[in-house]
C-alpha positions in Angstrom: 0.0 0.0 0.0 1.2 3.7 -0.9 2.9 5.9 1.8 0.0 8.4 0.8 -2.8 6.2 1.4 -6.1 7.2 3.3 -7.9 3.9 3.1 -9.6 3.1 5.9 -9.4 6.7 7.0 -12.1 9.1 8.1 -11.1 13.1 7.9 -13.0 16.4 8.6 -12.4 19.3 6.7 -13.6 22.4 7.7 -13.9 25.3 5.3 -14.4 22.6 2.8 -16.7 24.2 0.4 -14.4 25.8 -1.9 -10.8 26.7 -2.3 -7.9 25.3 -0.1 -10.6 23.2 2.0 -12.1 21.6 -1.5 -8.9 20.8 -2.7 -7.7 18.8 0.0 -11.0 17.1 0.9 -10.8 16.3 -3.0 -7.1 14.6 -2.5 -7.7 13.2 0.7 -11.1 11.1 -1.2 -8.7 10.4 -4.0 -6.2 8.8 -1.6 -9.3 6.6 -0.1 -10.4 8.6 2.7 -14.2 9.3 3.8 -14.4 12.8 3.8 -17.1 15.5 5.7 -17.5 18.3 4.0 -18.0 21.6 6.3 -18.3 25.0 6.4 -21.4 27.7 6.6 -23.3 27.3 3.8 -25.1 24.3 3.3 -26.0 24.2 -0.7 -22.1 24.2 -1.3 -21.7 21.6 0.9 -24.1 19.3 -0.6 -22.5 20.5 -4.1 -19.0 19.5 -2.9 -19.7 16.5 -1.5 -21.9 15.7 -4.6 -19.3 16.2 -6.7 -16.9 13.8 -4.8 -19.4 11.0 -4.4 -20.1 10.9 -8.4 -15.7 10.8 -8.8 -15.0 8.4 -6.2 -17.9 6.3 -4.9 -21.3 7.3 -3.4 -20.4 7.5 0.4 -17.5 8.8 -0.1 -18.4 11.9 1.1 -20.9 13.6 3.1 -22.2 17.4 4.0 -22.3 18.5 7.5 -22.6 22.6 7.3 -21.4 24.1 10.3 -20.3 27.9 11.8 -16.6 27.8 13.3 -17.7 31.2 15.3 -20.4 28.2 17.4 -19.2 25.6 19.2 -22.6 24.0 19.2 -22.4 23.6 15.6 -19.1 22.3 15.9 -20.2 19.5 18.2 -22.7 19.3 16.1 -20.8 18.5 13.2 -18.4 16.1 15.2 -20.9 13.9 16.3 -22.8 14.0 12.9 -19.2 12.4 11.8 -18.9 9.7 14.6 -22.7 8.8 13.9 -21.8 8.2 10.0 -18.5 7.0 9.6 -18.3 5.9 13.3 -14.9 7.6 13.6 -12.6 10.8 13.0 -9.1 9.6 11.9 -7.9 13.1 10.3 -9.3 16.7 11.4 -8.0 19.9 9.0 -9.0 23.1 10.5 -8.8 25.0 7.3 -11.4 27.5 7.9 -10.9 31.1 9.0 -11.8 34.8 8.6 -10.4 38.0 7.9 -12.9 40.7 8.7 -10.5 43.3 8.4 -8.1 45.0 6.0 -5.4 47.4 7.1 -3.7 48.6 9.5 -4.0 47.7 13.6 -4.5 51.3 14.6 -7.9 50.8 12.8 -8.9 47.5 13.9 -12.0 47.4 16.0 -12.2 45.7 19.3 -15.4 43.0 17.7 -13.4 42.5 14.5 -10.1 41.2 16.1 -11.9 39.0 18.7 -13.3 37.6 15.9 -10.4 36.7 14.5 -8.8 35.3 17.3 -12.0 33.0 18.2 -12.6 32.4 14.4 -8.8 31.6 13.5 -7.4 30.3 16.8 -10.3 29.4 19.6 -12.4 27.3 17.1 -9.2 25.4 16.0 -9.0 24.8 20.0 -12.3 23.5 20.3 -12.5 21.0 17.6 -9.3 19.4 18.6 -10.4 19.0 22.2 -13.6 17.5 20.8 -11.5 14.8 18.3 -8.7 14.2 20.2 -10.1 12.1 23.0 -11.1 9.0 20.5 -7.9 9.3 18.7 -6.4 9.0 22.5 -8.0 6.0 22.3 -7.3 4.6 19.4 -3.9 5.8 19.7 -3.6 7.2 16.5 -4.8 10.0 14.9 -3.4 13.2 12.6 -4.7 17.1 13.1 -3.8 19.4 10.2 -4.3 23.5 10.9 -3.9 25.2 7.7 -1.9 28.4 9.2 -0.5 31.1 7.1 3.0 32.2 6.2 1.7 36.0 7.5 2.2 34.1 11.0 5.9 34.6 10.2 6.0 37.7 9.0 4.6 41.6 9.6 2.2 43.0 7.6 0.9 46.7 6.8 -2.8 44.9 6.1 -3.4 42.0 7.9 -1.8 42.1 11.0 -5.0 40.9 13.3 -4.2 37.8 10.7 -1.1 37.6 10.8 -1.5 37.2 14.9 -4.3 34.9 15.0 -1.9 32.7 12.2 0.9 32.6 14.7 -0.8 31.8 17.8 -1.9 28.5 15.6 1.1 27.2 15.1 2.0 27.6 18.8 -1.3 25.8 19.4 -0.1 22.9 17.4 2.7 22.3 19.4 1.1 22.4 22.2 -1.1 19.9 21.7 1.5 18.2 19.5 3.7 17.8 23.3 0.1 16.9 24.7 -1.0 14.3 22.3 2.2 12.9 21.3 2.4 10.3 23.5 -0.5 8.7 22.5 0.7 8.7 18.9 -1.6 11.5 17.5 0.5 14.0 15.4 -0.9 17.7 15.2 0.9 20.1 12.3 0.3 23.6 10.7 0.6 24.0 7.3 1.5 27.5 6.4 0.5 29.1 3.0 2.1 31.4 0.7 -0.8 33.8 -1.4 -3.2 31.0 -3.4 -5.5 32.0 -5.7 -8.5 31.9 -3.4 -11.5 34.1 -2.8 -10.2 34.5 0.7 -7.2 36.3 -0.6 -8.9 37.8 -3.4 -7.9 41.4 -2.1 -4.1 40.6 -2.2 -4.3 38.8 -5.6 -6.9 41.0 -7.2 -4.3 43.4 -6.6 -2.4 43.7 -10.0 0.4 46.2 -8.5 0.7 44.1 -5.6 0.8 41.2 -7.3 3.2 42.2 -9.6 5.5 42.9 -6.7 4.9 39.6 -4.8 6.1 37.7 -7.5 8.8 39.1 -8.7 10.3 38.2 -5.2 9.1 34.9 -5.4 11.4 31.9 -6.2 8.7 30.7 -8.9 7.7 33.9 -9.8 3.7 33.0 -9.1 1.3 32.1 -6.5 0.1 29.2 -5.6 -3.2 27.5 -6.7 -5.6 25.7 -3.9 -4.4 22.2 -5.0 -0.5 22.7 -4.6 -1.7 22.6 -0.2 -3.6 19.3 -0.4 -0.5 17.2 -1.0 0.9 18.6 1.6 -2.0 17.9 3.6 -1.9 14.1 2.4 1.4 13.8 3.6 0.7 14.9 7.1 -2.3 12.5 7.0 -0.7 9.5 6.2 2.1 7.1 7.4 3.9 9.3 4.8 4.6 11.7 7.7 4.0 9.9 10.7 7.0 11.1 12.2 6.3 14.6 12.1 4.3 16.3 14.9 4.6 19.8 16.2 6.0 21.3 12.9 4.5 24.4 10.6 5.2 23.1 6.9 5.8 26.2 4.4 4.5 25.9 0.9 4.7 29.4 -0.4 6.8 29.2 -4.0 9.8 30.6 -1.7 8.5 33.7 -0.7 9.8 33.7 2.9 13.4 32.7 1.6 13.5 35.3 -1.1 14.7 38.7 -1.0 
């Protein structure tokens, strides 16, 4: 059997409807895994998911809509995975939100709590409701889908850029936590993919213009170019890597 192979796996996705989230819910079902597709709105849910069952299998996937800002609908959404598959193997916290765009002086007080319990207090929540059966199972992966802006400043996003640091020191916490009963927790840290979440930065044809030409490969990155990444990290491909915050960003942070 491959490295990279999901069979027998179950993983949740969050923020799964489109974008990064789609792409790796997409991978993971291509690699055997029985995905749940999640994130607010419920039509592109059913849409996703539809569109994995007719690829790869009816049952393959399923829609579970859920708010990150609600910890009911979380729980709701765990236990609507546990009642179908009878089991969460993999859990990718991939969504997130960005209410705001510029600089901190202008931030409000509801817009960057919002971040923080969007981007880093969900994430908390949804492992503390997962990792207890993988404790018992004694195996089990956690993916957070971080941001390279939790490495650097930024003039725009720096609420982000916070809320994307503070989630890689939450997966090594919980990485030293869950460790020892062999469930791996990682971040994976974007460059700028062409998303509609980073529409504004892309759209941007000045700023573009200037984020490539310090890039390595002179381009961004597309949605699909994470989900291997995320693959690896779900698999016995990377089972002896916990704790760590993978870069895939085209070389951005190492260029000048």
């Amino acid at each position: 059997m491959s490295l990279f192979s999901l069979h027998g796996k179950v993983a949740v996705i969050t923020g799964s409807s489109k974008g990064i989230g789609r792409a790796i819910a997409e991978r993971m079902a291509e690699q055997g895994a029985k995905v749940v597709i999640s994130s607010r709105k419920a039509d592109a849910c059913a849409e996703v998911a539809a569109a994995i069952n007719a690829r790869f299998g009816d049952g393959t996937a399923i829609s579970l809509p859920a708010n990150i800002s609600s910890k009911q609908e979380l729980q709701a959404l765990v236990d609507g995975a546990n009642a179908r598959f009878g089991k969460i193997d993999i859990l990718v916290c991939n969504a997130a939100s960005n209410p705001y765009y510029g600089p901190m002086a202008g931030i409000g007080d509801e817009q960057f709590r919002k971040i923080l319990d969007n981007n880093i207090i969900s994430n908390h929540w949804l492992i503390g409701m997962v990792a207890p059966q993988m404790v018992e199972r004694r195996g089990g992966a956690v993916i957070i889908v971080s941001s390279i802006g939790g490495l650097r400043g930024s003039p725009v996003i720096g609420a982000y850029n916070v809320s994307k640091a503070a989630d890689f020191q939450l997966a090594r916490n919980y990485a030293v936590e869950l460790g020892p009963h062999n469930v791996r927790v990682n971040c994976i840290a974007p460059g700028l993919i062409k998303t509609d979440f980073a529409r504004a930065l892309w759209e941007d044809a000045e700023l573009l213009k200037r984020r490539t030409a310090t890039t390595p490969l002179r381009r961004i990155g597309e949605p699909d170019e994470i989900a291997g990444t995320a693959v690896y990290l779900a698999s016995q491909a990377g089972s002896f890597v916990t704790g760590q915050a993978i870069v895939v960003d085209g070389g951005v942070t190492i260029g000048s």
